[in-house]
C-alpha positions in Angstrom: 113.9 -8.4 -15.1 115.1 -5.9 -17.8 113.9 -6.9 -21.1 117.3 -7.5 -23.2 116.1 -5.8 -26.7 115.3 -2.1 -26.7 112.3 -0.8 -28.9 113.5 1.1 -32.1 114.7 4.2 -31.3 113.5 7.1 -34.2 114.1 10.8 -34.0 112.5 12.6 -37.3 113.8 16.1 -37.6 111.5 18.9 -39.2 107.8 18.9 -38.3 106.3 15.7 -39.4 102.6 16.0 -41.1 100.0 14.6 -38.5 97.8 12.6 -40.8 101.3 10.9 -42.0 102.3 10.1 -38.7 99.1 8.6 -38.0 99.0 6.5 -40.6 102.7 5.2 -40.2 101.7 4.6 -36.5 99.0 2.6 -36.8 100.8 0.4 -39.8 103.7 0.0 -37.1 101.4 -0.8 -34.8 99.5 -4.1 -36.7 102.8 -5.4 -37.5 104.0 -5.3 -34.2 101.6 -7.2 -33.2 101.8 -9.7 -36.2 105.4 -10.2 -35.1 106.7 -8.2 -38.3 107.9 -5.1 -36.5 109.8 -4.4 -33.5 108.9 -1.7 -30.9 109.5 1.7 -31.4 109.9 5.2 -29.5 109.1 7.8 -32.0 110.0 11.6 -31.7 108.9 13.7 -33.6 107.8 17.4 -33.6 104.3 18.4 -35.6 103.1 22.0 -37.1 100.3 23.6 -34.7 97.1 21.7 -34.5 94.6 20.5 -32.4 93.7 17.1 -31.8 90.0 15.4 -30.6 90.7 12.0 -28.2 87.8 10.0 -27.9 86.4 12.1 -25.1 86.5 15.3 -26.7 84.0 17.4 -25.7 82.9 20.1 -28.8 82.4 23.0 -26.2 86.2 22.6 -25.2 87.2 23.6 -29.0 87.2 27.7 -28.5 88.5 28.7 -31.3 90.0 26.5 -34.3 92.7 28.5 -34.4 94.8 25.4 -36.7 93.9 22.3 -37.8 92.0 19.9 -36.1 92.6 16.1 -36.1 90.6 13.2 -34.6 93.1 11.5 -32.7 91.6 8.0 -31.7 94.0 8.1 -28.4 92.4 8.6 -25.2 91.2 11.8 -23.7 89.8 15.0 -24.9 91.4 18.0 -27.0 95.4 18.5 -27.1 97.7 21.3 -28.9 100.6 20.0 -30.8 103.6 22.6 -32.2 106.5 23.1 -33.0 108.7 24.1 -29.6 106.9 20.6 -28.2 108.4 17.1 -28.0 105.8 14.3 -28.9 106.8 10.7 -28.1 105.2 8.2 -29.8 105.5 4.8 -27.8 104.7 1.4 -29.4 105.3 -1.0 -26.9 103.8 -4.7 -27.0 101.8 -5.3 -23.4 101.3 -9.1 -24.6 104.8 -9.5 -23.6 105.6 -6.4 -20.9 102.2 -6.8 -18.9 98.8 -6.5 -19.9 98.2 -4.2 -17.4 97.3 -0.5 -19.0 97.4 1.6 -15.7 100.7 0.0 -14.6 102.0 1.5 -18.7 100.2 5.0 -18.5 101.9 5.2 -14.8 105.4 4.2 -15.7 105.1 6.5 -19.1 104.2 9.4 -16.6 107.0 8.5 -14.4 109.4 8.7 -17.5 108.9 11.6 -18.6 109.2 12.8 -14.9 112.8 11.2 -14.7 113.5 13.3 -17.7 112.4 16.2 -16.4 114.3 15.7 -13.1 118.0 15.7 -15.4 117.0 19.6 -15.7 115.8 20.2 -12.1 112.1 20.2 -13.1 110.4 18.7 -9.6 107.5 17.0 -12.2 104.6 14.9 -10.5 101.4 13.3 -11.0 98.3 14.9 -9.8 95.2 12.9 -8.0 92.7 12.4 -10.6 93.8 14.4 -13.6 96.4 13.1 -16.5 99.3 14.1 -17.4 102.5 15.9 -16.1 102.4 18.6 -13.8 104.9 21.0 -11.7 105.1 24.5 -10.5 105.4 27.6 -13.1 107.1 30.7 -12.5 104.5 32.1 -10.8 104.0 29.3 -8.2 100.5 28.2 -9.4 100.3 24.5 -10.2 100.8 23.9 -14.3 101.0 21.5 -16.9 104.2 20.9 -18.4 103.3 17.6 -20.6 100.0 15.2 -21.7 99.5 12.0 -21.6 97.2 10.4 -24.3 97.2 6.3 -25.0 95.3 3.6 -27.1 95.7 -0.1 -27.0 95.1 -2.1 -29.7 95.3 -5.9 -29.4 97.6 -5.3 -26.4 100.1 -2.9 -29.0 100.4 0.7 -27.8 100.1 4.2 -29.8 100.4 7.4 -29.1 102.2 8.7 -25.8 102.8 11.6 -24.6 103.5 15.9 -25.4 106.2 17.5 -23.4 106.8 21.4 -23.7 109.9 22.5 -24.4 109.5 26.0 -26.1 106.2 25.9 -27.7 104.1 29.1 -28.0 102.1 28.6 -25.1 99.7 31.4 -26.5 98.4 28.6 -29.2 96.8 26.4 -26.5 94.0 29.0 -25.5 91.9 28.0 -28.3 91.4 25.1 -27.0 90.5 23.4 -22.9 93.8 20.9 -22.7 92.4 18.1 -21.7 89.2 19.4 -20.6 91.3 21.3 -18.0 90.1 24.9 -17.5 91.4 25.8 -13.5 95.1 25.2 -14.4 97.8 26.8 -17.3 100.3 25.0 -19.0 103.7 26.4 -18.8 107.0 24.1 -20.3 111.4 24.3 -19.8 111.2 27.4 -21.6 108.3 29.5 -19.1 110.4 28.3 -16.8 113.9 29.9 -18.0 115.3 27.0 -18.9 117.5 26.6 -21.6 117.1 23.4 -23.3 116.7 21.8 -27.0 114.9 18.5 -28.6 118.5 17.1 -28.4 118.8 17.5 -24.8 115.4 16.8 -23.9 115.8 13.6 -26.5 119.2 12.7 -24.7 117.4 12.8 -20.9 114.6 10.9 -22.3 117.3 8.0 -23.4 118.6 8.2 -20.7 115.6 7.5 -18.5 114.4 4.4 -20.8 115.8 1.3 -19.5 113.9 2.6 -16.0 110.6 3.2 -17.6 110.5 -0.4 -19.2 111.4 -1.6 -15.9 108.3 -0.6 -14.7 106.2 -2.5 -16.7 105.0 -6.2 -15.4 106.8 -8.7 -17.5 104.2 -11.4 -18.5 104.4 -14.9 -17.4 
């Protein structure tokens, strides 16, 4: 049954200092759970910089090229930049489903719905993370990532999509411990669209991603 109150919706213009982010997302995140806070969907564009999930692996860091962060999400090493949308979900699984592969797979599937408003044909890929489709060239790419932590059934972080980052910044690192495949985004692919319209599609597609969690009992 659709859940009758929407998360906080917040757009932050401007790239948004990681360490600052951090911070106000895992202050968000204890008082959601307290009860003090509602949910929120946070957008929000960052300067270049790596960060280190908890799976990072120190041989996948190439060349430190920008700063890097330690994360605390899932995963291994990511790029964030400016050109790249990052989506900040805070959801509260105690009352939409304690089930964390039913979230990660409906928070894939949004991002895919708002990829299909600009004729991107996005998927999921067996065994591997994230959100993939074709590039220019054919050859199977990454157009967004997918990193998550729960904490006391409260989400943080999300998810990366490309819209026009420099693509160039990601080879000092593996993304997401990822070597056989490129990353490509709306841009590599000649598509002309901003944040606003990628922000607009990803409203858009909301109300369908919290659908698709499991309402608890």
């Amino acid at each position: 049954m659709p859940d009758p109150v929407l998360p906080e919706w917040r757009v932050t213009p401007g790239l948004a200092d990681y360490a600052e982010a951090l911070a106000d997302m895992e202050g968000r995140a204890a008082a959601i759970q307290a009860g003090d806070a509602p949910e929120r969907i946070w957008l929000l564009e960052h300067p270049p910089l790596y960060t280190a999930g908890t799976s990072a692996d120190p041989a996948e860091l190439l060349e430190a090229r920008f700063p890097v962060h330690v994360a605390g999400r899932g995963g291994r090493y990511t790029y964030h930049g400016p050109g790249q949308r990052v989506g900040y979900v805070q959801l509260d699984l105690a009352r939409r489903g304690r089930d964390v592969r039913a979230y990660v797979s409906a928070l894939e599937g949004w991002v895919i719905d708002a990829l299909a408003v600009f004729g991107v044909a996005a998927r999921r890929a067996e065994g591997r993370i994230g959100i993939w489709t074709d590039d220019a060239q054919g050859h199977e790419a990454k157009i967004g990532a997918i990193g998550v932590r729960v904490r006391r059934w409260v989400t943080l972080h999300g998810f990366a999509l490309n819209i026009a980052p420099d693509l160039s910044h990601f080879s000092g690192i593996v993304p997401c411990g990822i070597a056989e495949f490129p990353v490509t985004s709306l841009a590599a692919l000649g598509i002309d669209a901003g944040m606003d319209d990628v922000d607009a599609a990803l409203r858009q597609a909301l109300p369908a991603f919290l659908d698709k969690l499991p309402a608890s009992d």
